[in-house]
Structure formats: C-alpha cells, structure tokens
N, CA and C atoms as a LAMMPS dump frame, in Angstrom:
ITEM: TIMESTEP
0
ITEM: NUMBER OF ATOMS
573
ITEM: BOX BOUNDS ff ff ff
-5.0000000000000000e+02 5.0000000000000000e+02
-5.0000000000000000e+02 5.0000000000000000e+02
-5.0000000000000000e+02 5.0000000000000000e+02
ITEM: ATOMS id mol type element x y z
1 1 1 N 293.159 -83.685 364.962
2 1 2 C 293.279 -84.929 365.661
3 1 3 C 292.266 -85.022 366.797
4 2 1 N 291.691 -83.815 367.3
5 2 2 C 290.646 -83.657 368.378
6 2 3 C 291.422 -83.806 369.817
7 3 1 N 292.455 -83.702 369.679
8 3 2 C 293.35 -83.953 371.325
9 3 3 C 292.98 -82.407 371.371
10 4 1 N 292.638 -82.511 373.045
11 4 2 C 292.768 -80.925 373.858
12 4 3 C 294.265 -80.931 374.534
13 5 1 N 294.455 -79.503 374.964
14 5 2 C 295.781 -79.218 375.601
15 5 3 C 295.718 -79.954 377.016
16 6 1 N 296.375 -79.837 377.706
17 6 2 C 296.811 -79.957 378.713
18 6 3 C 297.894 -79.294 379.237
19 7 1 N 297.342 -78.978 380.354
20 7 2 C 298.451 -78.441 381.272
21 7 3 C 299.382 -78.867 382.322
22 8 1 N 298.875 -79.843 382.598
23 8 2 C 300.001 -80.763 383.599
24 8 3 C 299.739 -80.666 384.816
25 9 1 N 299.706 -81.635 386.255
26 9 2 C 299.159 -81.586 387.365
27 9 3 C 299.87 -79.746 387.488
28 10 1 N 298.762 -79.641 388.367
29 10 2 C 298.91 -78.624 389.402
30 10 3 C 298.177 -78.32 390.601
31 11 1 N 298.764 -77.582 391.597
32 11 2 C 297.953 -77.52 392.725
33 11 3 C 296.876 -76.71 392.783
34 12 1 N 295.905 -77.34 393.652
35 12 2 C 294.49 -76.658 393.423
36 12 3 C 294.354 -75.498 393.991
37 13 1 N 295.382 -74.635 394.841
38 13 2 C 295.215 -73.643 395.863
39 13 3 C 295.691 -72.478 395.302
40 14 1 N 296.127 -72.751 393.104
41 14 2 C 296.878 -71.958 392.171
42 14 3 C 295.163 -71.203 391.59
43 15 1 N 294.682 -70.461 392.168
44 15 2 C 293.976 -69.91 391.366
45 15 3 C 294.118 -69.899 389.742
46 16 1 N 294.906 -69.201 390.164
47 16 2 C 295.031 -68.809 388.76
48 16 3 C 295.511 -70.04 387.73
49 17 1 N 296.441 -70.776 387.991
50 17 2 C 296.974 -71.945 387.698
51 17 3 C 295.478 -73.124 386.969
52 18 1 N 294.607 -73.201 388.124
53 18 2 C 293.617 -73.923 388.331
54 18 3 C 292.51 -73.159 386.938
55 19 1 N 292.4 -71.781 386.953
56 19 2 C 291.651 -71.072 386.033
57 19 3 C 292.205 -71.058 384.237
58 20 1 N 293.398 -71.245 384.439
59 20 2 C 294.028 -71.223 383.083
60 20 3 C 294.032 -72.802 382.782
61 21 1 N 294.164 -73.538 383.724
62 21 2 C 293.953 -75.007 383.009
63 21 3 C 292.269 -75.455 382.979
64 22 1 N 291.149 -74.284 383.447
65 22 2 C 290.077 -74.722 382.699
66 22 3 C 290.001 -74.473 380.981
67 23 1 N 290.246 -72.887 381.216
68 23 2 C 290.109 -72.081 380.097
69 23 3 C 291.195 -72.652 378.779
70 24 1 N 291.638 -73.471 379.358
71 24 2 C 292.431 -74.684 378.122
72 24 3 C 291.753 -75.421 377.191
73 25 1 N 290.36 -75.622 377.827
74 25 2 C 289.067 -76.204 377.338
75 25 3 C 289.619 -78.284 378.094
76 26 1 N 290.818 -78.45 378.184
77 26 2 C 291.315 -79.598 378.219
78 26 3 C 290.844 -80.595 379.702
79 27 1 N 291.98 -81.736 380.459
80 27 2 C 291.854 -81.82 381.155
81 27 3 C 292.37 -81.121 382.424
82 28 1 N 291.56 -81.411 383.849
83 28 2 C 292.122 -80.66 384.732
84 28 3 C 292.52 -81.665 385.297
85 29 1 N 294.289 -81.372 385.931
86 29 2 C 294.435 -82.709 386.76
87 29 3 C 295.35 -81.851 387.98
88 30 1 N 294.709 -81.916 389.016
89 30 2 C 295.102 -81.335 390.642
90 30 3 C 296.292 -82.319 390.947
91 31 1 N 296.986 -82.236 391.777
92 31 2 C 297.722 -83.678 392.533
93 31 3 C 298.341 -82.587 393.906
94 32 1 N 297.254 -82.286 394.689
95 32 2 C 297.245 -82.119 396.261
96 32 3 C 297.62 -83.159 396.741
97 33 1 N 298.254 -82.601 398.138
98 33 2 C 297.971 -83.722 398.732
99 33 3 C 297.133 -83.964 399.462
100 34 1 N 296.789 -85.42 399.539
101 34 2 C 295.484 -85.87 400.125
102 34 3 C 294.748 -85.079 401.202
103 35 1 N 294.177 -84.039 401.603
104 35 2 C 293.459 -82.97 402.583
105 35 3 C 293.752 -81.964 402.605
106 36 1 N 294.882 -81.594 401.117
107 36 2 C 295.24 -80.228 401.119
108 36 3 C 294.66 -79.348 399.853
109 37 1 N 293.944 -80.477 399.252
110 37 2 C 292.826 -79.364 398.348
111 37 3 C 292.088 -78.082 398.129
112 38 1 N 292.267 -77.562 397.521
113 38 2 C 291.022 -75.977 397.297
114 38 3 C 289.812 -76.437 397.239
115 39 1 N 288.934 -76.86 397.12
116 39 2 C 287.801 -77.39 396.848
117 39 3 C 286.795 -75.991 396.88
118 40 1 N 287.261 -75.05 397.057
119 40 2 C 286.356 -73.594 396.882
120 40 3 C 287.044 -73.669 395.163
121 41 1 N 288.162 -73.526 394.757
122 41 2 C 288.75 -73.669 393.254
123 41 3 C 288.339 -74.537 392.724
124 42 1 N 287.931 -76.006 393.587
125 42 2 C 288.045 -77.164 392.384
126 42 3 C 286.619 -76.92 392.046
127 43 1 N 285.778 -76.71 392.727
128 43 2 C 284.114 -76.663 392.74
129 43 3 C 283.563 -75.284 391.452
130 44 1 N 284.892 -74.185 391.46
131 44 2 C 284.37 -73.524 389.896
132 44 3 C 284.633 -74.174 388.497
133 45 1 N 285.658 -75.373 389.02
134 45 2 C 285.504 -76.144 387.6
135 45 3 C 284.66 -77.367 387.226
136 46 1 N 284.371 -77.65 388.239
137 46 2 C 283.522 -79.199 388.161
138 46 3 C 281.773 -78.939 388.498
139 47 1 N 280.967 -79.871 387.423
140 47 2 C 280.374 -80.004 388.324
141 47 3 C 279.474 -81.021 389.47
142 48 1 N 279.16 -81.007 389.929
143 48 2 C 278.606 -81.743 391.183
144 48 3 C 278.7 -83.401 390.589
145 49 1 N 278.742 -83.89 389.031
146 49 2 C 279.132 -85.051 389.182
147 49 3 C 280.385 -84.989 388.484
148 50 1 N 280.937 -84.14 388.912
149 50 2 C 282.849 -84.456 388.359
150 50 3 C 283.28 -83.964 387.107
151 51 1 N 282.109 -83.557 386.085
152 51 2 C 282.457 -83.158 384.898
153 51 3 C 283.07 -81.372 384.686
154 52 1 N 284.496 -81.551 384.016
155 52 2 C 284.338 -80.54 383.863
156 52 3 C 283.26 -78.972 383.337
157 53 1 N 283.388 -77.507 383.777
158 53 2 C 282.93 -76.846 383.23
159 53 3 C 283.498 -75.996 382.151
160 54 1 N 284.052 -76.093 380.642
161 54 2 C 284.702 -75.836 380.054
162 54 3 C 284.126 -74.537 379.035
163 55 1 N 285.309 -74.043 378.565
164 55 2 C 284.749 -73.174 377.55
165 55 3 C 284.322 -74.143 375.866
166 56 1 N 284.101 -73.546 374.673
167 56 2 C 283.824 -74.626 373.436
168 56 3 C 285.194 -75.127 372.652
169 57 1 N 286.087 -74.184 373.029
170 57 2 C 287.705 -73.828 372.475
171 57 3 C 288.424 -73.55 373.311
172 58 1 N 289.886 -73.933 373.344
173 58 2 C 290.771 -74.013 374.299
174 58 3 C 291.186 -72.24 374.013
175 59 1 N 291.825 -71.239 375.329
176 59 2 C 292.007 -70.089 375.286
177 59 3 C 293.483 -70.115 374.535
178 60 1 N 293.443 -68.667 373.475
179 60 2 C 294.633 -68.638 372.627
180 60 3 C 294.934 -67.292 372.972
181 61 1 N 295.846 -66.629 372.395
182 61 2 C 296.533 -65.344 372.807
183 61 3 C 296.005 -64.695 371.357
184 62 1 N 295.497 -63.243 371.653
185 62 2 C 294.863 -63.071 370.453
186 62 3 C 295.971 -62.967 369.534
187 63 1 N 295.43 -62.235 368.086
188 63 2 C 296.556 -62.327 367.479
189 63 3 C 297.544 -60.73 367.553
190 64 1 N 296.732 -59.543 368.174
191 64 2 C 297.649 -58.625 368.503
192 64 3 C 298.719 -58.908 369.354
193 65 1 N 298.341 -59.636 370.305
194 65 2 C 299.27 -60.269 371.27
195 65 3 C 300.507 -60.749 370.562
196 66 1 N 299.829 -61.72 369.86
197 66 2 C 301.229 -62.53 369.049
198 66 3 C 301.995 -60.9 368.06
199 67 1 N 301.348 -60.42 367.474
200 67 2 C 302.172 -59.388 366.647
201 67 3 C 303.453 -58.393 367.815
202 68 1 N 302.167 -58.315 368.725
203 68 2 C 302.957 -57.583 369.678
204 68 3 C 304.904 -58.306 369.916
205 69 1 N 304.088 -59.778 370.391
206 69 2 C 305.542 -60.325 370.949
207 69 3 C 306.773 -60.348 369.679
208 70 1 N 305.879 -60.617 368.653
209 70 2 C 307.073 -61.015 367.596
210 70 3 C 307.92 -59.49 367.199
211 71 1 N 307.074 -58.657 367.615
212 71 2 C 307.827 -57.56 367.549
213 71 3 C 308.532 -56.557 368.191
214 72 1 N 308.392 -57.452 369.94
215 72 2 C 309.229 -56.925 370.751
216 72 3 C 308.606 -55.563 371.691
217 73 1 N 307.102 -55.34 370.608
218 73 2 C 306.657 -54.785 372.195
219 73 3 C 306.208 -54.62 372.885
220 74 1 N 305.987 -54.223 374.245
221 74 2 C 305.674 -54.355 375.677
222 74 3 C 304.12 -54.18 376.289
223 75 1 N 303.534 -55.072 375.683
224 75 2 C 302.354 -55.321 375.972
225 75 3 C 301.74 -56.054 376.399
226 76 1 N 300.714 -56.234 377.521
227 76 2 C 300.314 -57.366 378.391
228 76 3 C 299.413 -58.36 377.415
229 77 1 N 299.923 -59.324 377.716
230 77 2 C 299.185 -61.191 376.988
231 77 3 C 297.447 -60.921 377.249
232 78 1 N 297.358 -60.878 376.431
233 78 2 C 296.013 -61.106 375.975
234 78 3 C 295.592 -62.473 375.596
235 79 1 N 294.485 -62.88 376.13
236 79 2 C 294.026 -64.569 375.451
237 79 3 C 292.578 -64.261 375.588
238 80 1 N 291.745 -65.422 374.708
239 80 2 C 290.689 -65.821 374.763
240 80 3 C 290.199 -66.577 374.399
241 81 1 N 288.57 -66.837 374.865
242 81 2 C 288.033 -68.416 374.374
243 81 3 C 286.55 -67.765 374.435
244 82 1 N 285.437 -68.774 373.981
245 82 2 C 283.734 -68.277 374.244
246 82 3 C 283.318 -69.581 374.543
247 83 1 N 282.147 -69.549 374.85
248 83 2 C 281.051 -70.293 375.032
249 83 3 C 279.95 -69.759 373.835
250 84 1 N 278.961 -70.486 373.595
251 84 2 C 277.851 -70.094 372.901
252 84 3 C 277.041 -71.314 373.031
253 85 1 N 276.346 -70.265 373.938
254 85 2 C 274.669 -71.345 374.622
255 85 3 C 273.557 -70.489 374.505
256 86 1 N 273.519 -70.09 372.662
257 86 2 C 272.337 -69.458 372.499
258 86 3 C 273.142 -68.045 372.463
259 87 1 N 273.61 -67.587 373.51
260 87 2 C 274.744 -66.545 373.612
261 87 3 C 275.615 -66.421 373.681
262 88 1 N 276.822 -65.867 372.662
263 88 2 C 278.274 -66.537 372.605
264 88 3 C 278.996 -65.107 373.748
265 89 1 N 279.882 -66.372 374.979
266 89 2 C 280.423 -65.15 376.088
267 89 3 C 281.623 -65.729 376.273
268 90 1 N 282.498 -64.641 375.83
269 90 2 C 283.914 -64.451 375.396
270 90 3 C 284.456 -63.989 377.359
271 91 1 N 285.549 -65.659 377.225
272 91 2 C 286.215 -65.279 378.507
273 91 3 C 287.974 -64.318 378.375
274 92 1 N 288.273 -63.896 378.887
275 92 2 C 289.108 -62.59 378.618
276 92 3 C 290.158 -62.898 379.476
277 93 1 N 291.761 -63.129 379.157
278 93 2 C 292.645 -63.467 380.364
279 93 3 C 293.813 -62.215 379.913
280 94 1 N 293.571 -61.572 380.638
281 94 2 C 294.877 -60.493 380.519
282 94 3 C 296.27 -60.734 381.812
283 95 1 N 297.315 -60.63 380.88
284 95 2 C 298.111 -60.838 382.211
285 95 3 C 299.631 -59.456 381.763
286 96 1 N 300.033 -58.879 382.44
287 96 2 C 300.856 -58.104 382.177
288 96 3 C 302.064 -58.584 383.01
289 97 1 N 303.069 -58.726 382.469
290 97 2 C 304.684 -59.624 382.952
291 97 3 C 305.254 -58.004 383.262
292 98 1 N 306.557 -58.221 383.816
293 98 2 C 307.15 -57.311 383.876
294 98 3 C 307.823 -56.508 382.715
295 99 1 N 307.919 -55.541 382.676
296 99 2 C 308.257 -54.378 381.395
297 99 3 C 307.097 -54.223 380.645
298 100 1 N 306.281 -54.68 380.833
299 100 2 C 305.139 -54.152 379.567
300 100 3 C 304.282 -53.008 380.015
301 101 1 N 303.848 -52.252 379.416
302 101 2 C 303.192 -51.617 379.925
303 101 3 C 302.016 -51.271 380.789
304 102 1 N 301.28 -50.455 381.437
305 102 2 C 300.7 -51.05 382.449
306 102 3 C 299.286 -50.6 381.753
307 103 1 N 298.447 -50.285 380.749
308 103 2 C 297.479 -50.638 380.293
309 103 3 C 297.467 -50.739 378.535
310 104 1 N 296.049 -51.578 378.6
311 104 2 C 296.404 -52.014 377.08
312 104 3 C 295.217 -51.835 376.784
313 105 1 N 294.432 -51.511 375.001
314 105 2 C 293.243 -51.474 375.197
315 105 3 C 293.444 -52.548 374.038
316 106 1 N 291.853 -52.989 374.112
317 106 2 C 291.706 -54.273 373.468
318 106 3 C 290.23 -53.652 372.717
319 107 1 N 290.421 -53.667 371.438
320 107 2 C 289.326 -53.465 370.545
321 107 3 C 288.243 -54.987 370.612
322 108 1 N 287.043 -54.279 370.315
323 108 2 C 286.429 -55.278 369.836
324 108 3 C 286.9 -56.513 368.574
325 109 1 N 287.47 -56.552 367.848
326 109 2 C 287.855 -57.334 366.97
327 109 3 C 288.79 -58.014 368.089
328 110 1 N 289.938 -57.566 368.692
329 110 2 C 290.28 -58.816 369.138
330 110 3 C 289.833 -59.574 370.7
331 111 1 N 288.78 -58.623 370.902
332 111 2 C 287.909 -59.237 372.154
333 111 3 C 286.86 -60.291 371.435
334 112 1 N 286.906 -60.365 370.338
335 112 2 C 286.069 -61.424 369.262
336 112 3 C 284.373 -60.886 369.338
337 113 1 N 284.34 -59.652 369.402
338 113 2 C 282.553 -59.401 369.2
339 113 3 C 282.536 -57.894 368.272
340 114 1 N 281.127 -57.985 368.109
341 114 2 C 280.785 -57.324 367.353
342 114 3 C 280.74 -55.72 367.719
343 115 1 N 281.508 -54.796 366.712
344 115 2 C 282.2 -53.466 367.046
345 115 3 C 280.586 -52.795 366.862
346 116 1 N 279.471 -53.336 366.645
347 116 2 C 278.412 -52.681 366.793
348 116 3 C 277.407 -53.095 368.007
349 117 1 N 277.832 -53.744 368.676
350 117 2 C 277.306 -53.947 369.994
351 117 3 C 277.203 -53.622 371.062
352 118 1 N 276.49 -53.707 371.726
353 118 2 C 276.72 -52.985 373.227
354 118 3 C 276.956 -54.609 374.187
355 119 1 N 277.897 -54.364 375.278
356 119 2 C 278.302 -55.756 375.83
357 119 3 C 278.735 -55.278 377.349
358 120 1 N 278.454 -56.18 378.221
359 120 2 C 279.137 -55.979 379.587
360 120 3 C 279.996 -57.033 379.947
361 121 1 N 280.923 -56.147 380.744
362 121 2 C 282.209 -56.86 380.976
363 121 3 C 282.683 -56.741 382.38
364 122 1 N 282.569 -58.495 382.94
365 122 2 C 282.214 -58.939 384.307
366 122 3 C 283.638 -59.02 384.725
367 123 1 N 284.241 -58.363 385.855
368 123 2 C 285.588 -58.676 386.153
369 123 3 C 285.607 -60.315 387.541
370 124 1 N 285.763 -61.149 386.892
371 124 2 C 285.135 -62.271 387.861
372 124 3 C 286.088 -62.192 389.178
373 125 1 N 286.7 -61.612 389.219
374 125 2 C 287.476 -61.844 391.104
375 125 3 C 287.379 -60.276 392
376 126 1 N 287.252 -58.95 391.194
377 126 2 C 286.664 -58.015 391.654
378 126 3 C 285.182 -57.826 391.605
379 127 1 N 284.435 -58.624 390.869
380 127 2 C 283.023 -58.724 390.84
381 127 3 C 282.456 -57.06 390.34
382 128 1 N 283.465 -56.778 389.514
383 128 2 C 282.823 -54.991 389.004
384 128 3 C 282.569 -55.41 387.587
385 129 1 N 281.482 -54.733 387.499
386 129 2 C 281.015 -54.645 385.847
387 129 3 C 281.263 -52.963 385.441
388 130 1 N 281.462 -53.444 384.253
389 130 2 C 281.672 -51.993 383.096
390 130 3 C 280.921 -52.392 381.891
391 131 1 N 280.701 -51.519 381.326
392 131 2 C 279.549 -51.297 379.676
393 131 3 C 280.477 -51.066 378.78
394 132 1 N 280.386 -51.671 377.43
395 132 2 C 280.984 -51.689 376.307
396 132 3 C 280.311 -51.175 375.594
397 133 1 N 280.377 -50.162 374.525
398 133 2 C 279.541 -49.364 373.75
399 133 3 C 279.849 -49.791 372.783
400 134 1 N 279.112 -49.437 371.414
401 134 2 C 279.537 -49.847 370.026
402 134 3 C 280.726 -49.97 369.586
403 135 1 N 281.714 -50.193 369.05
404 135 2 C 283.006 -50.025 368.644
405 135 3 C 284.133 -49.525 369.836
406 136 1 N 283.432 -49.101 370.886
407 136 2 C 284.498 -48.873 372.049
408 136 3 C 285.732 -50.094 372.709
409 137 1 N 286.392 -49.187 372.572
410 137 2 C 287.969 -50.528 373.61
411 137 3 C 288.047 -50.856 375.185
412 138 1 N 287.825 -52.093 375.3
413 138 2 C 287.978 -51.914 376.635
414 138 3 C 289.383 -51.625 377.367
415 139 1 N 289.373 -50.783 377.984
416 139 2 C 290.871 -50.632 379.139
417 139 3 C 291.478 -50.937 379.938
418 140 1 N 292.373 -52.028 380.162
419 140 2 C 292.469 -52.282 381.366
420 140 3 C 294.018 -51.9 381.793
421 141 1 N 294.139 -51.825 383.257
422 141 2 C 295.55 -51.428 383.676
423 141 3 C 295.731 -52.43 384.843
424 142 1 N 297.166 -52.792 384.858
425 142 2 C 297.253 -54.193 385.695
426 142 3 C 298.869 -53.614 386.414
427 143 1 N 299.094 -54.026 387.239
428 143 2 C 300.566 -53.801 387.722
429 143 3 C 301.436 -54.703 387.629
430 144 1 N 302.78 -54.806 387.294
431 144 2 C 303.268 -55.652 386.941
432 144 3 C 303.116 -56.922 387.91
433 145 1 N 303.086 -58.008 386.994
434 145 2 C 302.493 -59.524 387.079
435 145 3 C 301.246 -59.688 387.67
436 146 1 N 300.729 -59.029 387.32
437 146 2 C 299.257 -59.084 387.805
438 146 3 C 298.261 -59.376 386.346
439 147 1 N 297.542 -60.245 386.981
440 147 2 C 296.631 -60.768 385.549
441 147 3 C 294.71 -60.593 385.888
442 148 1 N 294.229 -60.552 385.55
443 148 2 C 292.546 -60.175 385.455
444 148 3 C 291.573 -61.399 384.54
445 149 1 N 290.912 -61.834 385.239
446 149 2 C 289.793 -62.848 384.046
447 149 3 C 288.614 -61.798 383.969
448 150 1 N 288.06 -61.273 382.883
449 150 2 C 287.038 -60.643 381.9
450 150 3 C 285.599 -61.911 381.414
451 151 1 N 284.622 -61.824 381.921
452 151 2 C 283.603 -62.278 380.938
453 151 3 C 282.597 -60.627 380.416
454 152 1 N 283.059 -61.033 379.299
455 152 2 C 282.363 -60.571 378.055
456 152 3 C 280.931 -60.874 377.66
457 153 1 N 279.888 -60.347 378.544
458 153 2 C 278.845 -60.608 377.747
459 153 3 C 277.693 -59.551 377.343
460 154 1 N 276.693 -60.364 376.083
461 154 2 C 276.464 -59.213 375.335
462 154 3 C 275.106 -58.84 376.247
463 155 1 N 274.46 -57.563 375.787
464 155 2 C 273.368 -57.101 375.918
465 155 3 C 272.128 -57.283 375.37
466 156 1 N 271.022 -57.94 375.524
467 156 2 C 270.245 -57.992 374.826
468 156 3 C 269.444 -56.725 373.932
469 157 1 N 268.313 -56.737 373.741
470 157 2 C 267.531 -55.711 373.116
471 157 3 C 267.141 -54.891 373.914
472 158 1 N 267.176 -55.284 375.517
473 158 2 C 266.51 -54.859 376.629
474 158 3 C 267.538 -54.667 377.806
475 159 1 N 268.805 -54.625 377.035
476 159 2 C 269.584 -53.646 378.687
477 159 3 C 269.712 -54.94 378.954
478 160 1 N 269.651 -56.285 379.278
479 160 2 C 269.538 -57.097 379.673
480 160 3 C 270.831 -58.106 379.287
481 161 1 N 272.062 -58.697 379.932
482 161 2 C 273.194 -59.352 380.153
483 161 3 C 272.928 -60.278 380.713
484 162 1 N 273.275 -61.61 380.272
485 162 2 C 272.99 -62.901 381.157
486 162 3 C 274.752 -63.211 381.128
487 163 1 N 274.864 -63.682 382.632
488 163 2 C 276.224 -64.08 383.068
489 163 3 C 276.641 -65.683 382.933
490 164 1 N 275.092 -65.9 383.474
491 164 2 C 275.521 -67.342 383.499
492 164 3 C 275.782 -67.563 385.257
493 165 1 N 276.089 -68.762 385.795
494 165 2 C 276.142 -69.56 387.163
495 165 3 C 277.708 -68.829 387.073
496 166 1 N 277.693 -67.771 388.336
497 166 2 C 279.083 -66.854 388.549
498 166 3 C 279.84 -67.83 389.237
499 167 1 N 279.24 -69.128 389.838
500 167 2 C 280.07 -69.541 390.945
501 167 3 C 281.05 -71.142 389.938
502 168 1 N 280.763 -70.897 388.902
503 168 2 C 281.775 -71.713 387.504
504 168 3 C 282.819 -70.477 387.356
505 169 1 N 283.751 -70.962 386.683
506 169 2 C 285.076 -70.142 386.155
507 169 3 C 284.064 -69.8 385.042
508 170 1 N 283.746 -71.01 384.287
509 170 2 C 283.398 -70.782 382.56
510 170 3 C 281.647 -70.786 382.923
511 171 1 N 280.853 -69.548 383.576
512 171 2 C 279.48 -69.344 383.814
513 171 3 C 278.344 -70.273 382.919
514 172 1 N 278.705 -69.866 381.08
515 172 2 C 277.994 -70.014 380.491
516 172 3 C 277.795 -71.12 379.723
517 173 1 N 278.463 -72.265 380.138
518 173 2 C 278.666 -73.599 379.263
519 173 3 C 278.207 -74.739 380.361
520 174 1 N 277.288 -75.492 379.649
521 174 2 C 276.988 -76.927 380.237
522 174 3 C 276.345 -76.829 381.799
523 175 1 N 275.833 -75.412 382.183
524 175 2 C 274.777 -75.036 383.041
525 175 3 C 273.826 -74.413 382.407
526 176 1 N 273.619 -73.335 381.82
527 176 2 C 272.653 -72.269 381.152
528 176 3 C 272.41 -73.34 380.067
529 177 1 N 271.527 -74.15 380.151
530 177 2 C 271.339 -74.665 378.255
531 177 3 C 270.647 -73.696 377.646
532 178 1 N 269.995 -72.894 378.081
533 178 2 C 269.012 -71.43 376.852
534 178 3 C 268.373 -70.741 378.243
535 179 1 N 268.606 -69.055 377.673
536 179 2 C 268.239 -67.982 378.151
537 179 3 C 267.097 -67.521 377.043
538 180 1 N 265.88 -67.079 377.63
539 180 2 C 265.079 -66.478 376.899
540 180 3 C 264.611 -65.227 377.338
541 181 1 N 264.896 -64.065 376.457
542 181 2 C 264.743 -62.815 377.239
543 181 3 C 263.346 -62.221 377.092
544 182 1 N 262.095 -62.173 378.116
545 182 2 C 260.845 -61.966 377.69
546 182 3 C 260.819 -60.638 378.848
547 183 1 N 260.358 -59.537 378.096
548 183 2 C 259.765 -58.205 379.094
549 183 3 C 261.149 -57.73 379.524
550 184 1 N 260.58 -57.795 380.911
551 184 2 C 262.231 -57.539 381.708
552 184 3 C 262.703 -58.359 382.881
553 185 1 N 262.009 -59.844 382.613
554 185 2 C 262.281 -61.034 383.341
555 185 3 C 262.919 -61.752 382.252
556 186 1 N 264.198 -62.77 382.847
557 186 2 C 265.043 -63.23 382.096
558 186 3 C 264.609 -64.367 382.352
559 187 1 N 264.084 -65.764 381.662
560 187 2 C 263.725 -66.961 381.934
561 187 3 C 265.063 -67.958 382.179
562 188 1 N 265.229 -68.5 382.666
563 188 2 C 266.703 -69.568 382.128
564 188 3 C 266.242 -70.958 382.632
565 189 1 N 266.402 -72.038 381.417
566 189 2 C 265.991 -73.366 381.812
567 189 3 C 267.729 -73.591 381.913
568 190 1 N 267.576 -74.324 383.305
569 190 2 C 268.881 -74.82 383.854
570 190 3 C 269.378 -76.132 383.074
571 191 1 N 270.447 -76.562 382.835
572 191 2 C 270.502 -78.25 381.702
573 191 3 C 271.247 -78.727 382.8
C-alpha cells in the first residue's frame, strides 16, 4: 500500500523515543510544548529545510529476535534498517528489557552484511568504534533496560569506512549522495 509506520506524537527531549521514530523510516511528529523542544534531537532528524533524514526501510526486529521471543528466550531486541548511497550502512538498535540476558552476539547474517567482509561499527552516543572481521559476531553487553544505536559500516579496499554526516541519526541517507574512495583521500559530493 506504500503507507510508512508511525509512531505517534512524542516528546522531543525522548532521545531515544525521537531515534526510534526516525529509524521507522515514517513520520516524525514532536508535540512539545511551545519552547520546550530538543532541537539538539530534532536537528539529527531534519534537515535544515524540514525534511526528514530517514533510513530506505522502516527498522524491523531481526528474525533471531523474533525466534528468540516466540520461544521464550531471554534475549535483548535486536532491530534493523540500511541506507544504500552507493554504500549500504546498516543502522543497529539493540535494547535489552529486564530478564534477558546481558550480552548477545549478533552474526553477520542477522546484522544483514556480508560474513566475508571486514566492517566498522560506530557506537553513535559513546562515539567508540570497533572492527568487524570476516564472519566475526559482534558483542554487545547492555544492563538491564539499556539500549545502544550501532552504525554498521563497511570497509573499503583501503581500510577506509565512510560514516556519513555523524550529526544525523540516519548519517548516510539524503546527505552523502556518493563517496568515491581514491588513494587514501575519501572524496564526498554532498546532495
């Protein structure tokens, strides 16, 4: 039918709230009140003329996730979505509820990339990167109700990871129109 999700007003000062109704791919609709806005939050989703910055697909729970729940066990929600602007970069929402356990590893298959790749993986609110090796799992450990956003991106031929504009939730969509990787200078025509 082409309808996106929605999530329903929320306040802009919900990080996280505000980050999961980008990564919906849908609309975002705030209802602050009038001077009580985030505008440090609203400004990673918009840009400068109001348009959202979205991923290409609304974020889903992978499907270990779903096996997990239907079977009762205790493992933190996994979701995801990508962009692909020339480079497809898989955003990563882990959230661990109470009783589940406190780390989970997530294979490449259901991080959606290739188990022969090498990829770096941007923790966007601790600002730490880690390296993904060929077929390796990434690890993460969270304390209960604590959740983490992951960008996933790959490596070129040259050691070389493009993030994309860090100061978007979703870096790599509808800013980066093409990265071209020449030597060991990264070109990027801005769109």
């Amino acid at each position: 039918m082409g309808l996106w999700p929605w999530t329903d007003t929320l306040m802009s000062r919900d990080t996280g709230g505000i980050l999961l109704a980008t990564l919906s791919a849908g609309p975002v609709g705030v209802g602050d009140q009038m001077g009580h806005e985030s505008w440090r939050n609203i400004r990673k989703v918009i840009r400068s003329d109001g348009r959202i910055v979205k991923p290409d697909a609304p974020l889903m729970p992978t499907d270990q996730t779903i096996m997990a729940q239907a079977a009762g066990k205790h493992r933190a929600f996994v979701a995801r979505t990508s962009s692909n602007a020339g480079i497809k970069t898989t955003y990563l929402f882990i959230w661990r509820q109470k009783g589940d356990r406190s780390s989970v590893h997530i294979t490449p298959a259901e991080l959606g990339v290739s188990a022969r790749g090498r990829y770096v993986v941007y923790n966007y609110f601790t600002h730490s990167l880690s390296h993904l090796s060929a077929g390796q799992a990434l690890e993460v450990n969270l304390h209960s109700n604590q959740w983490q956003y992951d960008i996933v991106a790959p490596e070129q031929t040259n050691g070389v990871a493009v993030l994309g504009d860090l100061n978007e939730f979703v870096p790599m969509r509808r800013r980066i129109a093409d990265a071209i990787v020449s030597g060991i200078f990264c070109n990027n025509n801005l769109g």
